[in-house]
FIKOLZA-1660 file (N, C-alpha, C; in steps of 0.1 Angstrom, whole numbers, plus 5000, padded with zeros to 4 digits):
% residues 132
   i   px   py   pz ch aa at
   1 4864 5279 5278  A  X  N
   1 4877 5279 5271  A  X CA
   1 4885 5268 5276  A  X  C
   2 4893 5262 5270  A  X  N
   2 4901 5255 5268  A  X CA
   2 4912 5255 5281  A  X  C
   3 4920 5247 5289  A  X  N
   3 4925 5250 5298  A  X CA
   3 4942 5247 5293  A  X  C
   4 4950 5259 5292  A  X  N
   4 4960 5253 5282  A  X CA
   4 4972 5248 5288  A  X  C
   5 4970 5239 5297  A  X  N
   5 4981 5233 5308  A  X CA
   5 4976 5218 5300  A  X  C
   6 4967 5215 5299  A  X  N
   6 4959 5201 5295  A  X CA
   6 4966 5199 5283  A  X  C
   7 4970 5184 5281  A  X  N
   7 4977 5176 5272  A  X CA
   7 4963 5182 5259  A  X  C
   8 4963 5180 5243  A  X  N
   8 4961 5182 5234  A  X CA
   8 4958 5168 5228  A  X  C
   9 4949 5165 5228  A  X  N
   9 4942 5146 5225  A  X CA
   9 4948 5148 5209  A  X  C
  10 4953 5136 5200  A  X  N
  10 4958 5139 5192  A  X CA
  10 4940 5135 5180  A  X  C
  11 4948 5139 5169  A  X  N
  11 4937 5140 5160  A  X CA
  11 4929 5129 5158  A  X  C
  12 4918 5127 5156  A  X  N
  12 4909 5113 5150  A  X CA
  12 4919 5106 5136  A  X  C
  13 4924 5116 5128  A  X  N
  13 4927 5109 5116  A  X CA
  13 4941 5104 5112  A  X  C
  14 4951 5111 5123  A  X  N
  14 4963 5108 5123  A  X CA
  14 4960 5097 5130  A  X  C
  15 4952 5093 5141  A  X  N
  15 4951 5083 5152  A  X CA
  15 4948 5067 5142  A  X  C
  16 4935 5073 5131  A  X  N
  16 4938 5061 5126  A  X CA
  16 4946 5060 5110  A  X  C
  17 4957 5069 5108  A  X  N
  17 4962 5064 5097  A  X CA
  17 4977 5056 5106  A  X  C
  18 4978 5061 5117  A  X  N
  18 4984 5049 5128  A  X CA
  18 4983 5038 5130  A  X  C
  19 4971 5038 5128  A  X  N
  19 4961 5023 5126  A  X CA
  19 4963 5014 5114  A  X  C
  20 4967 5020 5102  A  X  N
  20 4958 5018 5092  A  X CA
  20 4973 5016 5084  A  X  C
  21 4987 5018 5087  A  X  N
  21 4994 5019 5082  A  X CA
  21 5001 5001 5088  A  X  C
  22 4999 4995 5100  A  X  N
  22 5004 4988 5101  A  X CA
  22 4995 4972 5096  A  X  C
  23 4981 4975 5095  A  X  N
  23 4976 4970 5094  A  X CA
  23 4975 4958 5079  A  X  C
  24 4982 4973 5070  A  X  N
  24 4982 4970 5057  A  X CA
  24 4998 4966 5055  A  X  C
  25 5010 4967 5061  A  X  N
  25 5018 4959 5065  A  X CA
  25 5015 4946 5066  A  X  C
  26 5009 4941 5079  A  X  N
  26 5010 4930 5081  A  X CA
  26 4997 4923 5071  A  X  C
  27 4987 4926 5069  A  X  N
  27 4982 4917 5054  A  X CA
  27 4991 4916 5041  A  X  C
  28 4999 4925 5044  A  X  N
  28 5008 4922 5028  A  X CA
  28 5014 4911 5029  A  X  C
  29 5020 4908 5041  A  X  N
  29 5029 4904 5044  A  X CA
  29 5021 4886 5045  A  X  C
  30 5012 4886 5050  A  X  N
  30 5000 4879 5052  A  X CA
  30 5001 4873 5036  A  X  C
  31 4997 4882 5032  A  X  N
  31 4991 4876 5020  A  X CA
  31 5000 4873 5009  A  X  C
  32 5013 4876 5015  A  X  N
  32 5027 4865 5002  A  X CA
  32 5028 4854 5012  A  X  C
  33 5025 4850 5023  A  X  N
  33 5029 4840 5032  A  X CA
  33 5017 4830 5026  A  X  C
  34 5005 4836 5025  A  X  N
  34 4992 4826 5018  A  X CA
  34 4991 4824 5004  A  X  C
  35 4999 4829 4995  A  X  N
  35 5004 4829 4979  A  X CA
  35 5012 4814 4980  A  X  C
  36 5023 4818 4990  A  X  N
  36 5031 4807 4987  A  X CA
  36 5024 4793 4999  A  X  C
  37 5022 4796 5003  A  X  N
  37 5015 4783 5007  A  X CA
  37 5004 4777 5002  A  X  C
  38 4999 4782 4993  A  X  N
  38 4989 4777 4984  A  X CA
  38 4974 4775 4994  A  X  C
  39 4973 4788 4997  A  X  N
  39 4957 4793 5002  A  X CA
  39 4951 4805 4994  A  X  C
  40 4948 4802 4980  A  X  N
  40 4945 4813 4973  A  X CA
  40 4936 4819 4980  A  X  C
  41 4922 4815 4981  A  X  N
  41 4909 4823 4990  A  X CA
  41 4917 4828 4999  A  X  C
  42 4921 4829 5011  A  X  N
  42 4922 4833 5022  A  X CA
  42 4933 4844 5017  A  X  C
  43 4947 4841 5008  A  X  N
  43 4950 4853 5002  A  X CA
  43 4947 4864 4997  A  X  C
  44 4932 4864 4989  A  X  N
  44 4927 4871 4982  A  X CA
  44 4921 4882 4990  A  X  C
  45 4920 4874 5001  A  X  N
  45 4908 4881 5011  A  X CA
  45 4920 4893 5020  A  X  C
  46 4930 4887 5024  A  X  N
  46 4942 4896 5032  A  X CA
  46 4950 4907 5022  A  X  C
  47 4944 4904 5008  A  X  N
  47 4955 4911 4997  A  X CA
  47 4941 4921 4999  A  X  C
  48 4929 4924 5000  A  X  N
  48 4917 4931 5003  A  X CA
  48 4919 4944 5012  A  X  C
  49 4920 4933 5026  A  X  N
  49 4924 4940 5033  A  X CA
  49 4938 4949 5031  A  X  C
  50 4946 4945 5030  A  X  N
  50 4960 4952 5029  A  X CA
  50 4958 4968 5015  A  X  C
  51 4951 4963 5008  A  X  N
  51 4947 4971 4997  A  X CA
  51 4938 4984 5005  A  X  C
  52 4928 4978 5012  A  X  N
  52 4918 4989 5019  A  X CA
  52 4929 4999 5025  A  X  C
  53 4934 4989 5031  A  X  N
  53 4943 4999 5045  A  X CA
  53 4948 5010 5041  A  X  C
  54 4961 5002 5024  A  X  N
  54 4965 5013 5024  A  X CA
  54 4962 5024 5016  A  X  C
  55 4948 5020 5014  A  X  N
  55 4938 5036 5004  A  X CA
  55 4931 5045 5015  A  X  C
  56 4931 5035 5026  A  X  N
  56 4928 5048 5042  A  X CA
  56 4938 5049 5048  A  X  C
  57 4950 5047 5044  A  X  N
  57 4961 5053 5055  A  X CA
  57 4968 5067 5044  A  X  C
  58 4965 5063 5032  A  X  N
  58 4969 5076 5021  A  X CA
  58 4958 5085 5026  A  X  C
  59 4942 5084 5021  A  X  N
  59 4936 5091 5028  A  X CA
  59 4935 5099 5042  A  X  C
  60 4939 5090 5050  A  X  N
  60 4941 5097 5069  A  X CA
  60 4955 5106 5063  A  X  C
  61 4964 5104 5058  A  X  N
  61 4977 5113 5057  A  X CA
  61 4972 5118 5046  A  X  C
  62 4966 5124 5037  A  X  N
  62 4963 5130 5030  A  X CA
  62 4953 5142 5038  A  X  C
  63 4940 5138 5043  A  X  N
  63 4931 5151 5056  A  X CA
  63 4940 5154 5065  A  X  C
  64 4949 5148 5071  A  X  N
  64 4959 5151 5084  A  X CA
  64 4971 5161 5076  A  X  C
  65 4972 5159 5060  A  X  N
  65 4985 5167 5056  A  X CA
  65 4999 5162 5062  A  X  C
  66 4997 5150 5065  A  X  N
  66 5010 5144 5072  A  X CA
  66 5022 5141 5061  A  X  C
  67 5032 5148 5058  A  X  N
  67 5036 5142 5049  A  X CA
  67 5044 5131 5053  A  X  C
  68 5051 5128 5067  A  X  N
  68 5057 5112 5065  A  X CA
  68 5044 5102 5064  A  X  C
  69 5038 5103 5071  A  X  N
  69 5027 5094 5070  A  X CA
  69 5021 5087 5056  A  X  C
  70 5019 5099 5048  A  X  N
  70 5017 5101 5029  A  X CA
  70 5029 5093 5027  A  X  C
  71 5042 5093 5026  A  X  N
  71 5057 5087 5026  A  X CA
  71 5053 5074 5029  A  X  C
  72 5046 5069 5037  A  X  N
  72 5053 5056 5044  A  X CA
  72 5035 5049 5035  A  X  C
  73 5027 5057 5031  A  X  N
  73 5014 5049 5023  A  X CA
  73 5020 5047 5012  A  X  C
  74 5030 5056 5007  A  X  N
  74 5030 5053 4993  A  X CA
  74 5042 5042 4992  A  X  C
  75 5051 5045 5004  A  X  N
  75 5063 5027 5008  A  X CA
  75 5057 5019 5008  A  X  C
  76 5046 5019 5016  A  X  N
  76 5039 5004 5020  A  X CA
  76 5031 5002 5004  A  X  C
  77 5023 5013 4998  A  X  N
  77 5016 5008 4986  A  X CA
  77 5023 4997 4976  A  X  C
  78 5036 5005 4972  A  X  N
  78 5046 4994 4967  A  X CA
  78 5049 4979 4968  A  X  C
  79 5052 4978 4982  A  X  N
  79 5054 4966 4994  A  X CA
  79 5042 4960 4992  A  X  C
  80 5030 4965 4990  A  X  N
  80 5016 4957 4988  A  X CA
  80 5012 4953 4979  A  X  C
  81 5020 4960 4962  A  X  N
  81 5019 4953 4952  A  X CA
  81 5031 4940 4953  A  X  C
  82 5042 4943 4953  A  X  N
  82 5053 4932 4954  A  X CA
  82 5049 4921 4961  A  X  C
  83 5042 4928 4975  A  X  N
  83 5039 4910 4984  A  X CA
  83 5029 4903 4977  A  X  C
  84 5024 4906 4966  A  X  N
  84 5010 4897 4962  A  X CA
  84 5015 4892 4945  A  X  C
  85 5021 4901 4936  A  X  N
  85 5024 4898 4927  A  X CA
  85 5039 4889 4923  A  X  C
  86 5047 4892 4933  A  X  N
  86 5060 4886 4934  A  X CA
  86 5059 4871 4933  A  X  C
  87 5052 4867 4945  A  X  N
  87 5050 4852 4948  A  X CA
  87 5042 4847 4945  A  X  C
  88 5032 4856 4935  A  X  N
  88 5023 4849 4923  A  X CA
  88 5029 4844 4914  A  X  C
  89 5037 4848 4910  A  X  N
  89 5049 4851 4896  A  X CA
  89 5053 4839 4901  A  X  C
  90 5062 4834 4910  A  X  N
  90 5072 4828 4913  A  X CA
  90 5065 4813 4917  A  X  C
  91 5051 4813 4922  A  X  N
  91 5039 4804 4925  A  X CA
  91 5036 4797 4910  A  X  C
  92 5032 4808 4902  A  X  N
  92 5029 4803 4889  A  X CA
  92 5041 4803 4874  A  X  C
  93 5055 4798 4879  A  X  N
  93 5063 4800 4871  A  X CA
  93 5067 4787 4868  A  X  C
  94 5059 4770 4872  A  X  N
  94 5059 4761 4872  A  X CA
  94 5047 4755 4865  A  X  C
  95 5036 4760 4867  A  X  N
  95 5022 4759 4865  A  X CA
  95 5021 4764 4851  A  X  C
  96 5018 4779 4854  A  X  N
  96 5014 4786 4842  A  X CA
  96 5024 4796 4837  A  X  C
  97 5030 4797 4826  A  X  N
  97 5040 4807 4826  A  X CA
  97 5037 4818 4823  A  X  C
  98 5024 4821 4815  A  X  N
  98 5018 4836 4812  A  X CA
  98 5015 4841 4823  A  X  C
  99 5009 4837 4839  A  X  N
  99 5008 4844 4848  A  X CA
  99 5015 4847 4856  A  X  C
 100 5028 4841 4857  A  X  N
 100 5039 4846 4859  A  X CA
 100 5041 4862 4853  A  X  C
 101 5044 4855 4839  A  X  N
 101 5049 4868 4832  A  X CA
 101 5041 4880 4833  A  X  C
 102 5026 4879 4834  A  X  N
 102 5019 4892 4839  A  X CA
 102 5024 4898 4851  A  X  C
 103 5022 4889 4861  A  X  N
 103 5023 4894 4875  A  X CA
 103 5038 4901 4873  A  X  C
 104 5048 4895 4865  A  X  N
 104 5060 4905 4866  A  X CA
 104 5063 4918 4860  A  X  C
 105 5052 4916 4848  A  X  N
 105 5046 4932 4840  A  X CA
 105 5045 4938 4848  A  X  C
 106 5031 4931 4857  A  X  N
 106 5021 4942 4864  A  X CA
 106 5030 4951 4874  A  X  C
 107 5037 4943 4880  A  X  N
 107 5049 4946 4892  A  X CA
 107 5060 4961 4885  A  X  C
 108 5062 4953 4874  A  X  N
 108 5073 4969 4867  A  X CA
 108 5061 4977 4865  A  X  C
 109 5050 4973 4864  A  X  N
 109 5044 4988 4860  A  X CA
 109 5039 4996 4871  A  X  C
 110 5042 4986 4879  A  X  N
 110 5036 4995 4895  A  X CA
 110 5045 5002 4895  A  X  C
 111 5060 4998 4897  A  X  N
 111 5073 5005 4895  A  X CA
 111 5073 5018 4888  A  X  C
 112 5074 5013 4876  A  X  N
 112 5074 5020 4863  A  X CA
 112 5063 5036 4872  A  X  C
 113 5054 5032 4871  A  X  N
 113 5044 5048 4872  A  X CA
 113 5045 5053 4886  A  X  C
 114 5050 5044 4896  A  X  N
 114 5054 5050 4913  A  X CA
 114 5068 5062 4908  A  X  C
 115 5077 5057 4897  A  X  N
 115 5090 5066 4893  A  X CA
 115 5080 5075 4884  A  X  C
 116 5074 5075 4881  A  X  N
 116 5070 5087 4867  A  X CA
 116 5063 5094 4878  A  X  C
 117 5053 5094 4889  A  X  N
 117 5046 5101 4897  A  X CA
 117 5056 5112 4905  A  X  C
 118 5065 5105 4909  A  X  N
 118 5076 5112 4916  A  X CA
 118 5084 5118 4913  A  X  C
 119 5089 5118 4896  A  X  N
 119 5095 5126 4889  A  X CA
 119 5091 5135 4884  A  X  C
 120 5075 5131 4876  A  X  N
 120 5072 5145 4877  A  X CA
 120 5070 5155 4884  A  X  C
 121 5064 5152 4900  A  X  N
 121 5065 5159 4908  A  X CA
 121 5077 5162 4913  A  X  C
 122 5090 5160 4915  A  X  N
 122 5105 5171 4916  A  X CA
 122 5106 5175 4903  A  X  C
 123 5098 5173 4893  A  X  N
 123 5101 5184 4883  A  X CA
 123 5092 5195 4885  A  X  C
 124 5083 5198 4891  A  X  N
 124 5071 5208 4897  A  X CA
 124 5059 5209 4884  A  X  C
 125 5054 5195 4882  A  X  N
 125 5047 5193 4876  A  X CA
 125 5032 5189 4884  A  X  C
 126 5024 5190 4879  A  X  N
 126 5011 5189 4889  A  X CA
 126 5007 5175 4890  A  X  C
 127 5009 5168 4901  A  X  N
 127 5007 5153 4900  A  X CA
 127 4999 5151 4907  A  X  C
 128 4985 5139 4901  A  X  N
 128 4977 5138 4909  A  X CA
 128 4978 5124 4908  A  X  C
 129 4969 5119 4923  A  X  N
 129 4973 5102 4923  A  X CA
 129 4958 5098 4929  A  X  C
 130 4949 5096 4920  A  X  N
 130 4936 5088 4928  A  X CA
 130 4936 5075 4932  A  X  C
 131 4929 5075 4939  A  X  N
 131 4929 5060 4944  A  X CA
 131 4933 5047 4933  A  X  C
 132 4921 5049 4924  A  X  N
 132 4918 5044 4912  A  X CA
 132 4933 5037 4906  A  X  C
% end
């Protein structure tokens, strides 16, 4: 039996959505700094990572039941489309102007359905969000 004076080791999955939340931070971040400097490959590859991260930091707060943690995947998810699409748009608003204008679609629509997910859910509607 258990000795209950002993500290409580914290969980494996909160431990790495800890992990997993900053990680995908700093690739976002990463990867509008490589947009605008004109290192597409190397962007592509950090916009990857930042993407992984934050589909295992929703997952680690999703098995953990964490809800700030779930909170701050679905802040950062946002922050991870803007960092990549923003300074696409703004990269290719000299060049190409249709890819601009996508990237600024794509951006409201990330918007657009981040607000419909959330609404319907305080309306107590059954909202489900897969990875996908």
């Amino acid at each position: 039996m258990a000795d209950p004076t002993e500290p409580r080791a914290s969980h494996p999955a909160r431990r790495s959505t800890t992990l997993w939340l900053p990680l995908s931070a700093a690739a976002s971040g990463g990867s509008a700094a490589l947009i605008l400097t004109g290192s597409p490959r190397l962007a592509g590859a950090t916009t990857i990572v930042g993407a992984v991260a934050v589909l295992a930091a929703r997952a680690g707060a999703q098995a953990e039941r964490d809800r700030r943690a779930a909170f701050a995947a679905r802040i950062l998810d946002r922050v991870h489309d803007a960092s990549v699409l923003a300074p696409l748009a703004w990269v290719a608003r000299s060049t190409d102007g249709r890819i601009g204008i996508l990237a600024l679609v794509g951006l409201g629509a990330a918007f657009v359905a981040a607000y419909e997910r959330a609404r319907g859910a305080a309306l107590g509607f059954t909202v489900r969000e897969p990875p996908a």
